[in-house]
C-alpha positions in Angstrom: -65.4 -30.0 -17.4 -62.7 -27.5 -17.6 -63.0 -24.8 -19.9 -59.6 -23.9 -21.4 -59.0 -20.8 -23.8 -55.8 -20.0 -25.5 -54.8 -16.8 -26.8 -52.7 -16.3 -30.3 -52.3 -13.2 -31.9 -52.7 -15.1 -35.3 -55.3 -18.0 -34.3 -55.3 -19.1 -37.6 -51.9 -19.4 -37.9 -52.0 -21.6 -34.5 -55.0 -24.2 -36.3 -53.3 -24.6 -39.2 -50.9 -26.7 -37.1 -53.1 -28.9 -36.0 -55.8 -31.4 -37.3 -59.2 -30.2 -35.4 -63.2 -29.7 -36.2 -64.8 -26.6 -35.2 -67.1 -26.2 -32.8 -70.7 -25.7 -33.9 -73.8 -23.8 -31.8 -77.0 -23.1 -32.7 -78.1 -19.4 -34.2 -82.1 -18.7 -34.9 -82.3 -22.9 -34.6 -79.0 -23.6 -37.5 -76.0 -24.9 -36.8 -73.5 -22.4 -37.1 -69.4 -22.2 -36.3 -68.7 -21.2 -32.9 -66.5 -17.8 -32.5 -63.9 -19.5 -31.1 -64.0 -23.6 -30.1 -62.6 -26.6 -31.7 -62.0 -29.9 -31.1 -58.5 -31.8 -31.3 -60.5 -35.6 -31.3 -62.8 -37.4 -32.8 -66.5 -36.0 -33.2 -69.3 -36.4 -35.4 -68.9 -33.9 -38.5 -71.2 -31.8 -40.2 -70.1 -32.4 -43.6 -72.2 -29.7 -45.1 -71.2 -26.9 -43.1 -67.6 -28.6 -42.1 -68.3 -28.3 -37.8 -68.8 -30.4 -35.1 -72.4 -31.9 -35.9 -73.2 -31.2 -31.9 -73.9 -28.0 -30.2 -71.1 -27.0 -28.4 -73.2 -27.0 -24.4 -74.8 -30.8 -25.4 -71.3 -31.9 -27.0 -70.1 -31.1 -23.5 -72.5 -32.2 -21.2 -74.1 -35.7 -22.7 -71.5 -36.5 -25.1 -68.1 -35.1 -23.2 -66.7 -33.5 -26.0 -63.6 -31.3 -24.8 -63.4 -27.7 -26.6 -60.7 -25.6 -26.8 -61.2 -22.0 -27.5 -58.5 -20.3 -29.4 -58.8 -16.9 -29.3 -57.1 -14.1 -32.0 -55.9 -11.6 -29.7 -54.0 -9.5 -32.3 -53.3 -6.6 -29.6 -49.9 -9.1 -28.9 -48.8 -7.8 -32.5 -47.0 -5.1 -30.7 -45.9 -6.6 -27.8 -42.0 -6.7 -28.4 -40.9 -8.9 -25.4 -41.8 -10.9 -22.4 -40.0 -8.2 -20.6 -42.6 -5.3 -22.3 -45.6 -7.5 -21.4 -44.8 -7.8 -18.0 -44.2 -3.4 -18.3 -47.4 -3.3 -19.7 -49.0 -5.7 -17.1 -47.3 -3.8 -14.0 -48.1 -0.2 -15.3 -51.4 1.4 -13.4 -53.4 2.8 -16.5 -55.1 5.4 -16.9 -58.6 4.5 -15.9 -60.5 8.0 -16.7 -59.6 7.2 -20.7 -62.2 4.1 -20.0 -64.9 7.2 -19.7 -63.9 8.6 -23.3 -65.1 6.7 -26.2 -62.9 7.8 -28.6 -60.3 5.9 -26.5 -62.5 2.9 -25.1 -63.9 2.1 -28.9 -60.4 1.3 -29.7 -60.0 -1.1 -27.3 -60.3 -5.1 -27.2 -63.2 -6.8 -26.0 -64.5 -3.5 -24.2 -64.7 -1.4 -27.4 -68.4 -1.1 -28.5 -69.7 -0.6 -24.4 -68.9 2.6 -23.9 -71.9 3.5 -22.3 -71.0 1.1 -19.7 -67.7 2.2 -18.9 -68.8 6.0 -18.8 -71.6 4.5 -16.1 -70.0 2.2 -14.3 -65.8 4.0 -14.2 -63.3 1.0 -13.5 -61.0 2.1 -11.5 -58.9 -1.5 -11.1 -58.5 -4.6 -12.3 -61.7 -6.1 -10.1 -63.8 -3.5 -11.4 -62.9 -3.7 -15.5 -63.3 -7.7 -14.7 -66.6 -7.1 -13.3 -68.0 -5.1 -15.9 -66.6 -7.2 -18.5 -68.9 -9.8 -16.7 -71.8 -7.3 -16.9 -72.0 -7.0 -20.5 -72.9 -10.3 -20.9 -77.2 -10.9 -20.6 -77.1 -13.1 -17.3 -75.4 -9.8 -15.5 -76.4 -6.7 -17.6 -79.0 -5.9 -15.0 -76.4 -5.2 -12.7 -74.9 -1.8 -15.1 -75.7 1.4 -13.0 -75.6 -0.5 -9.6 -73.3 1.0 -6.4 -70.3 -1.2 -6.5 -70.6 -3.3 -3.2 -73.7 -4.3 -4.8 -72.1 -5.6 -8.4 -69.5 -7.0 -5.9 -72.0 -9.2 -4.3 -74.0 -10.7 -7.0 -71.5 -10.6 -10.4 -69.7 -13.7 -9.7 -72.7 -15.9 -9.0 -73.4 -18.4 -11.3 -77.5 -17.8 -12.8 -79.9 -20.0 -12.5 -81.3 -20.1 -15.3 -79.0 -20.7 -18.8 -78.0 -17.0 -19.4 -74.5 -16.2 -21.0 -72.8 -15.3 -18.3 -69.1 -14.5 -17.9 -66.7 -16.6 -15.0 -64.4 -14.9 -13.2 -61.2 -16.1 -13.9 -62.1 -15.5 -17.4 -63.2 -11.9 -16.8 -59.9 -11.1 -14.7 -58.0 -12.5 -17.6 -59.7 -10.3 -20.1 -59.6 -7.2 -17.6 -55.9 -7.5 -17.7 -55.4 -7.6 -21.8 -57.9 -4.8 -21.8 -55.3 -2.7 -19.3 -52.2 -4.3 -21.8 -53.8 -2.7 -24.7 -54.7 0.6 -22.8 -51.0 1.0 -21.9 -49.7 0.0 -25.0 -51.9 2.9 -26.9 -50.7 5.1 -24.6 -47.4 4.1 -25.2 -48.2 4.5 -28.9 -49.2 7.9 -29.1 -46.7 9.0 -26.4 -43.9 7.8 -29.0 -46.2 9.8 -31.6 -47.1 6.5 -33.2 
């Protein structure tokens, strides 16, 4: 099944258009809303709690239940243009800030690892991607490892049913991480 994410900078903004059910997965054995999923078709409802009366994984695999994941990405607030996103895109960052935590803490979906940036120092796209990938359980282990070896083993899918991150999703993420470095940059060298 694929797996499809969208980003908005206001995702509520983006449901309110449409007629959907959340997604629902299970926390400490309760149903609970999912961070990000929702459905656009018919499923059973959870009256009570207002989600998808089916964990997300078995809505997908025995019942084929399609999720969406929209995603509130509010670092596109300040994006002014296509034309500045591609900038951003195309400019090298500085990959040494990732080492400083007053910078990396600021920064989306990377803020709160730290320690792992300071280990691990991204120095391209590849490398933020991976260690994206690495702060989630199924690859954690891999943190502190020499680079060829991450290189080898990050991508592969677990065996077992770890949270684990895929690749394309990582390299997509890598890249908004390097959008929001520039644009801080960009901030504070316009004394913003």
């Amino acid at each position: 099944m694929p797996d499809i994410d969208i980003d908005f900078a206001d995702r509520e903004q983006a449901l309110s258009l449409f007629k959907h059910v959340r997604a629902s997965r299970i926390d400490e054995n309760k149903l609970v809303k999912h961070n990000t999923g929702v459905y656009f078709h018919e499923v059973p409802l959870n009256a009570i709690e207002n989600l998808c009366a089916v964990e997300h994984k078995d809505a997908e695999d025995k019942e084929n239940y399609f999720k969406i994941d929209f995603l509130n990405v509010s670092l596109y607030n300040d994006i002014k243009s296509e034309k500045h996103l591609i900038q951003l895109m195309e400019t090298e960052p500085l990959w040494d800030l990732l080492t400083e935590p007053e910078f990396s803490e600021q920064l989306f979906h990377v803020g709160g690892h730290s320690t792992v940036l300071k280990t691990m120092k991204p120095q391209s796209i590849e490398q933020l991607a991976a260690v994206l990938a690495m702060i989630r359980p199924a690859k954690r282990h891999l943190v502190g490892q020499p680079w060829d070896t991450v290189m080898k083993e990050v991508w592969l899918k677990p065996t077992n049913d770890e949270y684990y991150f895929k690749k394309a999703h990582a390299v997509s993420y890598a890249m908004a991480v390097v959008v929001h470095m520039n644009l801080i940059c960009e901030n504070l060298s316009a004394g913003n």
